[in-house]
C-alpha positions as CSV (number, residue, x, y, z in Angstrom):
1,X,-10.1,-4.1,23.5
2,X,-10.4,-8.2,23.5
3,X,-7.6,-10.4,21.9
4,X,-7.6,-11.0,18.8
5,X,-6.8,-14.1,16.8
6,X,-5.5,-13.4,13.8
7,X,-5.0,-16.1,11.1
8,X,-1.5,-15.4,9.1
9,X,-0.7,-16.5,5.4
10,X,3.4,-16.5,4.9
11,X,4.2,-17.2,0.9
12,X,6.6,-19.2,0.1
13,X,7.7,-17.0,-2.9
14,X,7.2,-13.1,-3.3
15,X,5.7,-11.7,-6.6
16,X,2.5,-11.5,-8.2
17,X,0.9,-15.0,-8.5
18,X,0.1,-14.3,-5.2
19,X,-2.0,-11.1,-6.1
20,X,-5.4,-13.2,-6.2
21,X,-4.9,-14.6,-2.9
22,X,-3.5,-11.8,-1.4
23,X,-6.9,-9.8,-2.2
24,X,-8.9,-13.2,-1.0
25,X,-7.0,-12.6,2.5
26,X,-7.8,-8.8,2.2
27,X,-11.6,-8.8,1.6
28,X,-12.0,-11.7,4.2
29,X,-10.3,-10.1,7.4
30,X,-12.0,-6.6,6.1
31,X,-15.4,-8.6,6.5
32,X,-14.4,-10.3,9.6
33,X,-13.1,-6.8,11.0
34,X,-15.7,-4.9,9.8
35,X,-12.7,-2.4,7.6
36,X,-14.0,-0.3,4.9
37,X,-10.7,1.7,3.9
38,X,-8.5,-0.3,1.6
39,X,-5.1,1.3,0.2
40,X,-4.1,-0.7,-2.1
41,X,-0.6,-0.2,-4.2
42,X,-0.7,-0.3,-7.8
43,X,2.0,0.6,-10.1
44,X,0.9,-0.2,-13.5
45,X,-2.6,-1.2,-12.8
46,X,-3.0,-4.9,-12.6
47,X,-3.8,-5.0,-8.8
48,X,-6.2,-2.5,-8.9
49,X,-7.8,-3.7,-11.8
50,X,-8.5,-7.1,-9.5
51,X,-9.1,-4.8,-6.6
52,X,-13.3,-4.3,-8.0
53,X,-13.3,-8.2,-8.3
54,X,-12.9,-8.5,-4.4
55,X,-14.4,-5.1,-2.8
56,X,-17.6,-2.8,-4.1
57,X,-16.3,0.4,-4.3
58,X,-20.3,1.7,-2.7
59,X,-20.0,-0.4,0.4
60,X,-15.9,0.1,0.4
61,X,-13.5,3.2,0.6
62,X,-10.6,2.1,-1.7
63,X,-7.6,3.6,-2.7
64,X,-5.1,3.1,-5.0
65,X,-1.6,4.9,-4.6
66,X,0.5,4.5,-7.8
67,X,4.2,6.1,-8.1
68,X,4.7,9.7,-9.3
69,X,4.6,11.4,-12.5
70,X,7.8,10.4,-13.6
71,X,9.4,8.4,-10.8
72,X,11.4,6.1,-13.2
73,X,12.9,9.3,-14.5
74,X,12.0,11.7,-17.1
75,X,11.6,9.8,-20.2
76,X,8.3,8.2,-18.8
77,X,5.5,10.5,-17.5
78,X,3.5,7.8,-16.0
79,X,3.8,4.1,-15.4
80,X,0.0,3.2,-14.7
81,X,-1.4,3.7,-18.3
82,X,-3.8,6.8,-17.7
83,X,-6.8,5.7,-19.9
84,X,-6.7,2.5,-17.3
85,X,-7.1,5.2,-14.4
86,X,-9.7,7.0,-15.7
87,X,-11.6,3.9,-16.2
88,X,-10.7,2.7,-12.6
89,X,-11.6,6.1,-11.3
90,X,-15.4,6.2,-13.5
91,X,-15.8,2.5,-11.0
92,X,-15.8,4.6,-8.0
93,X,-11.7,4.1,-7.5
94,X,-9.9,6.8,-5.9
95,X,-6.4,7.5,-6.8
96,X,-3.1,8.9,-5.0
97,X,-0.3,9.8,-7.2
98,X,2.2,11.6,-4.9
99,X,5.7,11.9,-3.8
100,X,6.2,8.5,-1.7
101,X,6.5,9.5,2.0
102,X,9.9,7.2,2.1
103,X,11.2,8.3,-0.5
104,X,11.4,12.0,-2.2
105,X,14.6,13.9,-2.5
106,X,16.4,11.4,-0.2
107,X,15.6,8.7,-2.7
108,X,17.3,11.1,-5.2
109,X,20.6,11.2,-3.4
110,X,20.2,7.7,-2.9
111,X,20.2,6.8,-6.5
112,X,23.0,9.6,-7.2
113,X,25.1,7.6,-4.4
114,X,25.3,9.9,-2.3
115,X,25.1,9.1,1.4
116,X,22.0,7.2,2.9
117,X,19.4,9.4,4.8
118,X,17.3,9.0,7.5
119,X,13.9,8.0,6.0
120,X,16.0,5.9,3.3
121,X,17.3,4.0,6.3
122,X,14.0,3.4,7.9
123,X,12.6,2.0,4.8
124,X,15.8,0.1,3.9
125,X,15.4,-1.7,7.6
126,X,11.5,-2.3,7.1
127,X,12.2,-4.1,4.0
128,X,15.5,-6.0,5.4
129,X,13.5,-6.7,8.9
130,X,9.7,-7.4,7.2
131,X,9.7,-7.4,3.6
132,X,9.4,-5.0,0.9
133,X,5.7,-5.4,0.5
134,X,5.3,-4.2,4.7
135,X,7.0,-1.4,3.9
136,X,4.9,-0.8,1.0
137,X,2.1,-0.8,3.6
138,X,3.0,1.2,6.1
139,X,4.1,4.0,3.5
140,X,0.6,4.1,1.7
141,X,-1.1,4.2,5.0
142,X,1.1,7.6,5.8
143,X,0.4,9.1,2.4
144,X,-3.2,8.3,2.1
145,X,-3.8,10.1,5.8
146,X,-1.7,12.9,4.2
147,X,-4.0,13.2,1.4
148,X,-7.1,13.1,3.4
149,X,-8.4,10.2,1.6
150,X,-8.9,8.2,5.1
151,X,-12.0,10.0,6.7
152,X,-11.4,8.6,10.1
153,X,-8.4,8.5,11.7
154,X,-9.8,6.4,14.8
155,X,-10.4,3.5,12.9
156,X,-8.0,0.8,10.9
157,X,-7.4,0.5,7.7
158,X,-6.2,-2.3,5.6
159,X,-2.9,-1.7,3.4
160,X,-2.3,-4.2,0.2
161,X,1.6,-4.2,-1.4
162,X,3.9,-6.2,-3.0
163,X,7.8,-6.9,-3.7
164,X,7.9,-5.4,-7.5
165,X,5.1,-6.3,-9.2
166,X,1.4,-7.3,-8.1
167,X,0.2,-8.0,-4.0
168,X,1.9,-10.4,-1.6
169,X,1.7,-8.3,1.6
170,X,-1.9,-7.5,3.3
171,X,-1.1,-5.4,6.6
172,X,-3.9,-4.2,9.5
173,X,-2.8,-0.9,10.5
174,X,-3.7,2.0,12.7
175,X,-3.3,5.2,10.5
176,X,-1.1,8.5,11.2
177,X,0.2,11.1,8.9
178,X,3.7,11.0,8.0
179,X,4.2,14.1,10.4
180,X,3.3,11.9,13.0
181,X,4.6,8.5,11.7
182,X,5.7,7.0,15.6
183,X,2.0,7.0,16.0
184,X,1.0,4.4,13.1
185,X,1.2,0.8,14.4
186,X,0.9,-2.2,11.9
187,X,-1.6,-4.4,14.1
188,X,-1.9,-7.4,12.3
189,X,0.3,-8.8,9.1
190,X,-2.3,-11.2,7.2
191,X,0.0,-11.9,5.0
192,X,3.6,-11.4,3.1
193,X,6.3,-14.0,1.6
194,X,8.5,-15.1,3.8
């Protein structure tokens, strides 16, 4: 492989105005690259809504992972408004609503206060060490491998995420599944707040 010179955005603020440039920096070093599987996160829709504005879901493989049914607890069944998916998903979207691979019953005991787990400790040091919207990345590129929506696992990927609401992170990253999750390598960050 040759060296690559890779052009980085750092925000000076996290958060969603920087959703529209975030997506800019996405499509351009997909083009540049030659990357057709975008995973984008999207929680209550807004991102992926832009995500058609930026990428042609015929020439592009995009996916957008959302939370679980019910991952603010059970009084809401779903945060991204379903009648918005459906839409999304007529546009040639695919979507990935699943257990988060840093998360699950250790997030559970986490909220309960119980004592910190391992995978809970990996992603607390991500977001600490990187930023949340990294960690964002690299746990959508697991999940989407795990839910075979990446047809080739030889080739990168570009990850979108964000810190709350709406895309400040774009990552470059070599896929693995979460049982194999030492293999994944985030090649590039394009961009995240600083």
């Amino acid at each position: 492989m040759v060296d690559m010179i890779i052009e980085s955005t750092y925000f000076e603020k996290q958060g969603p105005e920087n959703s529209d440039k975030a997506l800019n920096i996405a499509k351009k070093n997909a083009d540049k690259l030659g990357i057709k599987d975008i995973i984008v996160a999207s929680t209550t829709g807004t991102t992926a809504e832009k995500l058609s504005n930026y990428f042609n879901p015929v020439e592009f493989n995009l996916v957008v992972v959302t939370h679980s049914y019910y991952f603010t607890g059970t009084k809401l069944r779903q945060e991204f408004d379903e009648e918005k998916m459906k839409k999304l998903k007529s546009e040639g979207l695919k979507f990935l609503i699943a257990t988060h691979s840093m998360s699950g019953v250790e997030r559970a005991l986490r909220i309960k206060r119980q004592p910190w787990m391992p995978v809970d400790l990996i992603a607390k040091l991500i977001r600490d060490q990187f930023s949340q919207g990294t960690k964002v990345c690299i746990e959508i590129a697991t999940m989407a491998v795990d839910a075979g929506l990446i047809p080739d696992l030889d080739r990168d990927i570009i990850c979108i995420g964000g810190t709350g609401r709406g895309a400040d992170t774009v990552c470059l990253i070599k896929p693995a599944p979460t049982s194999e999750f030492n293999n994944l390598r985030v090649k590039a960050i394009f961009c995240k707040p600083l």
